[in-house]
Every structure is written in structure tokens, then in C-alpha cells.
C-alpha positions as CSV (number, residue, x, y, z in Angstrom):
1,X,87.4,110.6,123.2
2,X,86.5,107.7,121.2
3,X,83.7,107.9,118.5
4,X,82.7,105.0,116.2
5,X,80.8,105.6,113.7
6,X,78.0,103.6,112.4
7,X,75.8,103.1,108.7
8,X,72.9,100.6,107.8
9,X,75.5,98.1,108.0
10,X,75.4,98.1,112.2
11,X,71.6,96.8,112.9
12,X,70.8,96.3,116.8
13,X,73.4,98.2,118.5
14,X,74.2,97.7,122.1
15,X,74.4,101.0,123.3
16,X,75.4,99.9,127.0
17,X,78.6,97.9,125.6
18,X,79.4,101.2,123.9
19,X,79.5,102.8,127.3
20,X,81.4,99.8,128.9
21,X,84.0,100.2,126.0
22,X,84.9,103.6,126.7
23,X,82.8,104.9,123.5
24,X,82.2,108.6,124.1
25,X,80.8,109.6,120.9
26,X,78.9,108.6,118.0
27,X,79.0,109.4,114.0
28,X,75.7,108.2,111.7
29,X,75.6,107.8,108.3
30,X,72.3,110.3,108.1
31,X,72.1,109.9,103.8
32,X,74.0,108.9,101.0
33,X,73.7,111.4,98.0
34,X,69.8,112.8,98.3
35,X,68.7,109.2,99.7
36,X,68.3,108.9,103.7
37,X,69.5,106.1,105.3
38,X,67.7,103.6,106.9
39,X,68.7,103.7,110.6
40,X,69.8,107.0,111.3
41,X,66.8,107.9,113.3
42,X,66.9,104.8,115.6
43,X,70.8,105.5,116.1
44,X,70.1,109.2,116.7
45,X,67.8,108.5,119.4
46,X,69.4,105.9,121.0
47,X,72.0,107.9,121.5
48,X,70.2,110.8,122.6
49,X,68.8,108.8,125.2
50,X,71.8,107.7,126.3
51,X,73.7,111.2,126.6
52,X,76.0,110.1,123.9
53,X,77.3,113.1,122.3
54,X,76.5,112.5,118.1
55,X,77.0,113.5,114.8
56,X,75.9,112.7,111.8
57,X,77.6,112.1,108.2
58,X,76.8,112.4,104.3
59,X,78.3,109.9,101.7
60,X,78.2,112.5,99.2
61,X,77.8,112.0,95.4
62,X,77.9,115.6,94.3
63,X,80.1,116.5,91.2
64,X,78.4,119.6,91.1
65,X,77.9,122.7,93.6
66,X,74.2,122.4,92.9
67,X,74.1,118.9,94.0
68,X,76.3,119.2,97.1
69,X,73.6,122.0,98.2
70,X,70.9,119.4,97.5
71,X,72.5,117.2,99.7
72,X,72.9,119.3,102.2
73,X,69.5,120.7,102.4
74,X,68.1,116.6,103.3
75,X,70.7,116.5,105.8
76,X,69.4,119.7,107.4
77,X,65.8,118.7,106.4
78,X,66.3,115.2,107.9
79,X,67.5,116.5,111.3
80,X,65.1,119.5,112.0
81,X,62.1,117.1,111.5
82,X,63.7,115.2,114.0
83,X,64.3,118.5,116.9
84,X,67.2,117.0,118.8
85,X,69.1,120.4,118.0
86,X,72.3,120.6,116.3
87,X,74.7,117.9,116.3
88,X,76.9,118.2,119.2
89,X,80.0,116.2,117.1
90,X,78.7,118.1,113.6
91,X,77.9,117.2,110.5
92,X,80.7,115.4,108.2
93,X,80.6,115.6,104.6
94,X,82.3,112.0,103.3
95,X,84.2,112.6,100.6
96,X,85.4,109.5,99.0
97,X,83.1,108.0,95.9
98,X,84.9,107.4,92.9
99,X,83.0,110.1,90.9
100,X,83.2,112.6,93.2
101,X,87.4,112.2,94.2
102,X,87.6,111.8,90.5
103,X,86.9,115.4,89.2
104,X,89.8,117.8,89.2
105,X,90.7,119.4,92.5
106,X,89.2,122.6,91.9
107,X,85.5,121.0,91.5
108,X,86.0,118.9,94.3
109,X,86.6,121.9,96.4
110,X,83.7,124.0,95.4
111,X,81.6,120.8,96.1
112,X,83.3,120.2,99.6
113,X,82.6,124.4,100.2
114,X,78.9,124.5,98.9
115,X,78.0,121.6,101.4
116,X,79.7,123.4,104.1
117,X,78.5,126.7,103.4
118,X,75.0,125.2,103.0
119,X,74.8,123.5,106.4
120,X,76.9,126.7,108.2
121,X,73.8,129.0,106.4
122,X,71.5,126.9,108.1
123,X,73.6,126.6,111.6
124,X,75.2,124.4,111.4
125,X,78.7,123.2,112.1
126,X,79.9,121.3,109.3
127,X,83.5,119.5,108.3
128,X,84.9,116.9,105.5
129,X,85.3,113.5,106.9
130,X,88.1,111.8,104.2
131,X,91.3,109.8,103.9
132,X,94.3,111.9,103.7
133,X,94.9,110.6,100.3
134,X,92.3,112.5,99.3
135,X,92.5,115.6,101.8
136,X,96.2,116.1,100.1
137,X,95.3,114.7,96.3
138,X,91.9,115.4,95.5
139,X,91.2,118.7,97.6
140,X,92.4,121.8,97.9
141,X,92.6,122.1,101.7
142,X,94.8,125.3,101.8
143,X,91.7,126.9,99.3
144,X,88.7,126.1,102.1
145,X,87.9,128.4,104.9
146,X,90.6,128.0,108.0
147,X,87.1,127.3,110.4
148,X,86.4,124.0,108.6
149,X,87.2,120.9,110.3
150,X,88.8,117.9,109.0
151,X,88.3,114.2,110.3
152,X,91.2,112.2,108.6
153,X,91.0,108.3,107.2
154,X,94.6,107.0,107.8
155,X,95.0,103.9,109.2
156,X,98.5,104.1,110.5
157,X,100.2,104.6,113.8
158,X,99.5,108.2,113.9
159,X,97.4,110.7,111.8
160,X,99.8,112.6,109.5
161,X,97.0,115.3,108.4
162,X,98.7,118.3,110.6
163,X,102.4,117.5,108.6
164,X,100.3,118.6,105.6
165,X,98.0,121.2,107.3
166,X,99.3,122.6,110.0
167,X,97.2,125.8,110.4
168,X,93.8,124.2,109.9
169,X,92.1,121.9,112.3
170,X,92.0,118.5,113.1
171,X,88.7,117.2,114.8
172,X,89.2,113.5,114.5
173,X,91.2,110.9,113.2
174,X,89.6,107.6,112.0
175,X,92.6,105.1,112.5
176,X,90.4,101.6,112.2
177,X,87.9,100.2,110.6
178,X,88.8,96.9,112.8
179,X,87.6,97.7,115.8
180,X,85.7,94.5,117.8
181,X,82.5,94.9,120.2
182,X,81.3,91.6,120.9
183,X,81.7,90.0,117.9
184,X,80.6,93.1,115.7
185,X,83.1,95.4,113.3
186,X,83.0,99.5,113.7
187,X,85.1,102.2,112.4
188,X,87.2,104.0,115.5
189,X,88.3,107.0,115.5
190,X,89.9,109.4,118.3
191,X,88.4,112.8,118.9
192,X,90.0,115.9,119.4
């Protein structure tokens, strides 16, 4: 299936050229840090109404466990007041700012598995959306829980995150952040 996912940055989305592009999923930036974004409601239901399976994302700033639960809880928070259920395509916890992918390994992790933990407490289903620099730099992969899903940032021919990881799992694999509908620039990924 293809999923793009959308931020603040994608105003007015045409949900029916979605559909006539063979979109089958969506991925919102729900918050960045403790802040919600700005559209993720609008998206949410506009999907929803559409039958569009969705999911939602965090750009995280966390550097500390404490924080990453913080984080989690206004996800969680955010999408309860909102009673469309859990996320059919999860919740993703982006892992990329410079002052988070900057800590040693071992912090990173315990940030990555206190989001995930706090969200799976809660029930929900939640993964680590980053690029597989980071996934085999920056995080201990082999350290988290073998349930956790991964959607991988590589923007190659084919997504190499299964040479590193074979026994984990591989929800989705971002491969663009190119992709054109009429006129307008999303991030595609394949889902799995």
C-alpha cells in the first residue's frame, strides 16, 4: 500500500486525488515535542471520512525518558479527545532531531522504549519512524522489544533495514520525499 504522510507543511489537501493516485494510507504529524500541530485534526477527519486508513506521528524532542513519556501522553491525550479509536496504521515516534540522535545510543533507546511503552500502556500500537542511519547508528535496535515496528527513511532503490535486522519487523519504508500530486510535494512510503 502506499501511505504519504503529511505535517502543517500540506494545507488544503485533495483527498479525492489521493484516491485517484492509488494512496491507501495516511501518516499525520499529530505534535512535535509537547506542542500539537496545527492540522492534525482536519487531516484526521478527512481521512476518516474518507475510509482512509491513518496514523499519526511525533517529531520527538525527548533526551530524557521523562520527556518521551510527556510526549507520549499528548499524543494519547490528543487522540482520545478526538474518539476515532486507535490508529489503524499506529502511532510513529520520529526520531531524527539533532538533540535527540545526538545522545549516546543507550539514551536514545530508553527514550525510543519509554514512548513506546507509554503509548502500548495506554493501547496503543506504537513504532519508530527513522532513517536507517539512525536505526543502525544512533539506536540500539537489537536492545528494543522484537513487537516494535520500524518504518525506515532510505531513499534508495530498495530499503536495506531487514540486512541489518532481520528478526524484527519492517512496517513501512519511506523511499521519497519527491513524490508529485498536482503540483504539491509529499513523503511516499510503501506499506507492509
Amino acid at each position: 500500500m502506499n501511505v504519504v504522510d503529511l505535517s502543517d507543511w500540506n494545507e488544503n489537501v485533495d483527498w479525492s486525488r489521493f484516491i485517484d493516485h492509488g494512496i491507501g494510507g495516511v501518516i499525520m504529524k499529530i505534535s512535535e515535542g509537547r506542542t500539537l500541530s496545527e492540522l492534525f485534526a482536519k487531516n484526521i477527519a478527512g481521512a476518516a471520512a474518507r475510509g482512509i486508513p491513518w496514523g499519526v506521528y511525533c517529531f520527538s524532542h525527548a533526551q530524557t525518558t521523562e520527556r518521551a513519556e510527556e510526549e507520549a501522553q499528548v499524543v494519547i491525550d490528543a487522540l482520545e479527545t478526538l474518539g476515532y479509536g486507535a490508529p489503524d496504521l499506529g502511532i510513529w515516534f520520529d526520531v531524527e532531531a539533532p538533540e535527540v540522535i545526538g545522545q549516546d545510543s543507550d539514551d536514545v533507546t530508553a527514550v525510543c522504549s519509554a514512548f513506546i511503552s507509554a503509548c502500548n500502556a495506554a493501547g496503543y500500537s506504537a513504532g519508530i519512524y527513522a532513517s536507517l542511519s539512525t536505526l543502525t547508528d544512533c539506536i540500539n535496535v537489537n536492545d528494543l522489544a522484537d513487537y516494535v515496528p520500524y518504518w525506515c527513511a532510505q531513499y534508495a532503490e530498495k530499503c536495506d533495514f531487514l540486512d541489518y535486522y532481520p528478526d524484527n519487523r519492517l512496517a513501512g519504508w519511506q523511499y521519497t520525499d519527491s513524490y508529485i500530486i498536482d503540483g504539491n510535494t509529499y513523503d511516499m512510503s510503501v506499506w507492509y
